[in-house]
C-alpha positions in Angstrom: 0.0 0.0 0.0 1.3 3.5 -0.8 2.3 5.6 1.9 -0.1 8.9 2.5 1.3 12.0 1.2 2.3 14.8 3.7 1.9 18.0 2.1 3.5 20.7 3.5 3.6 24.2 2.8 7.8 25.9 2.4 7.8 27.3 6.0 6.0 23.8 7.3 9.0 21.9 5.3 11.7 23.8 6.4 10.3 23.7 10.0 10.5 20.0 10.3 13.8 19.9 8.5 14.7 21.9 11.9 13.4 20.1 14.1 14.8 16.6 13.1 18.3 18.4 13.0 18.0 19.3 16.4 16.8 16.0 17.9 19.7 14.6 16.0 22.5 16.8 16.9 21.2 18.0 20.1 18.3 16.4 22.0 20.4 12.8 21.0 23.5 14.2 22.6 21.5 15.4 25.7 20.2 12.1 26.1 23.6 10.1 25.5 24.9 12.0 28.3 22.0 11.9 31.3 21.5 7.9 30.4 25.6 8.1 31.1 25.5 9.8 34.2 22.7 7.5 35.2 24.6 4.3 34.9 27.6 6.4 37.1 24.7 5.7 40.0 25.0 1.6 40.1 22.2 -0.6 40.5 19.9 0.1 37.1 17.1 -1.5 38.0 16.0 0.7 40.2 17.4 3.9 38.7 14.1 5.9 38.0 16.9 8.8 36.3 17.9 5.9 34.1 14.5 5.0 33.3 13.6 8.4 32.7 16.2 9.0 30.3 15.8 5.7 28.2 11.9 7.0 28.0 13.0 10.4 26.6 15.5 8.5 24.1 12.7 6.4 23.0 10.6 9.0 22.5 13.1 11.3 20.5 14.0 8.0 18.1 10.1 7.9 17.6 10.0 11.3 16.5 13.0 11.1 14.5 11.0 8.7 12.4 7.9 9.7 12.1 9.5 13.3 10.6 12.1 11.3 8.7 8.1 9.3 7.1 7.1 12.7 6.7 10.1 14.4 4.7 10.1 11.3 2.6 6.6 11.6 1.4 6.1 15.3 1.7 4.9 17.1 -1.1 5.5 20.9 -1.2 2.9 23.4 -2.2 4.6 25.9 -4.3 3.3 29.3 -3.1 3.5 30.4 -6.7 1.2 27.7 -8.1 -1.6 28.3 -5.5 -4.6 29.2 -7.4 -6.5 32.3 -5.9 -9.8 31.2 -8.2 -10.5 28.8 -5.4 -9.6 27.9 -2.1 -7.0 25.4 -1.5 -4.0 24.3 0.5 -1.7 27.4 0.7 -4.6 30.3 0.7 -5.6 32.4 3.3 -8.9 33.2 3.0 -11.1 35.8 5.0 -14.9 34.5 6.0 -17.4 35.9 7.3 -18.9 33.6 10.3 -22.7 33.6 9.9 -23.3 32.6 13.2 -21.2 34.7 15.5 -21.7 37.5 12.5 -17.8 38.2 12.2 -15.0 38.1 10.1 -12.2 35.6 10.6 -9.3 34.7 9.0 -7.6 31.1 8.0 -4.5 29.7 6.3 -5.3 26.6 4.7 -2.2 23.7 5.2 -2.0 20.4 5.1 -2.6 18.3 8.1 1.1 17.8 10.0 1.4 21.9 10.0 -2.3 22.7 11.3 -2.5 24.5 14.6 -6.2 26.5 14.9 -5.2 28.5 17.7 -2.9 30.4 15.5 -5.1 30.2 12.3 -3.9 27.4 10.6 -6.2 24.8 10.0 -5.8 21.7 7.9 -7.1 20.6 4.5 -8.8 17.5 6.7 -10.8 19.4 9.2 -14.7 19.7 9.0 -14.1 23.1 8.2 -11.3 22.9 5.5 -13.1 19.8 3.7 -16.0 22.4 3.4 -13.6 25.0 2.7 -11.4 23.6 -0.2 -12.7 24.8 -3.9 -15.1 27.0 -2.9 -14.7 30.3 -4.6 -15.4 34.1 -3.3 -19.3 34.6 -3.0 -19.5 31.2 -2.0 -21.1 29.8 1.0 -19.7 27.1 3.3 -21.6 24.6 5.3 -19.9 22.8 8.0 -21.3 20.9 10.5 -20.9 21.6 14.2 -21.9 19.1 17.2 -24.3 22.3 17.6 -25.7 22.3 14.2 -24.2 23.6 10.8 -22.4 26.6 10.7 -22.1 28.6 7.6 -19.0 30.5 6.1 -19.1 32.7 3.4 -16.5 33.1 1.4 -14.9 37.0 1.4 -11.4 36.7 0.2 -9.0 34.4 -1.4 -5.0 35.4 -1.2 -1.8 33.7 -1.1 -0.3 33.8 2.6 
């Protein structure tokens, strides 16, 4: 079975290309050293500073591979190929929330960069599956565990 593609926006890309240099060249190190100073106490099986330390090596390794996964199958939206016609991965787009009769604004990425809280909300999401295609005029409908919440659709820019 293929793997699933991660896309990514530039700035998503380059942030976990960061991040897996610095659990490799730092956070590894880090960890080398307290699992070192650990053993320097004796008895290991009942070392919880030991224990610790494996946990937090384990835990770095995972990460290191699931953002290795990610790079490998990442597929980068090209800022100058994004479409302003419609609304895909890579817009920003500027909505006006029929129900709480406001204005918000959203960047559109793909899942592994979404974070709401700062205004980035994935491709996946109730709201971005209603989201994606629709064109300015438009009219979103998105279904809420309150009901369905309608978006219409103001403006349609590059980030």
């Amino acid at each position: 079975m293929a793997e699933k593609k991660t896309v990514l926006t530039y700035d998503g890309l380059k942030r976990l290309e960061e991040e897996l240099q610095e659990l490799k060249v730092v956070r590894r190190k880090e960890v080398a050293e307290k699992i070192k100073e650990a053993r320097g106490q004796g008895d290991l099986s009942e070392n919880a500073e030991y224990d610790a330390a494996k946990e937090e090596q384990a835990e770095i390794e995972a990460r290191i591979v699931v953002i290795e996964k990610m790079l490998r199958n990442a597929e980068v939206i090209d800022e100058e190929d994004i479409n302003t016609d419609h609304i895909n991965i890579g817009c920003k787009v500027r909505l006006y929330d029929e129900e709480f009769e406001e204005e918000v604004v959203y960047f559109i990425v793909g899942s592994t960069e979404a974070n709401p809280e700062n205004g980035s909300i994935s491709n996946e999401s109730p709201l971005g599956v209603a989201l994606i295609g629709k064109t300015v005029g438009q009219r979103a409908e998105v279904e809420a565990p309150d009901g369905i919440v309608y978006y219409k659709v103001l403006e349609i820019n590059r980030n």
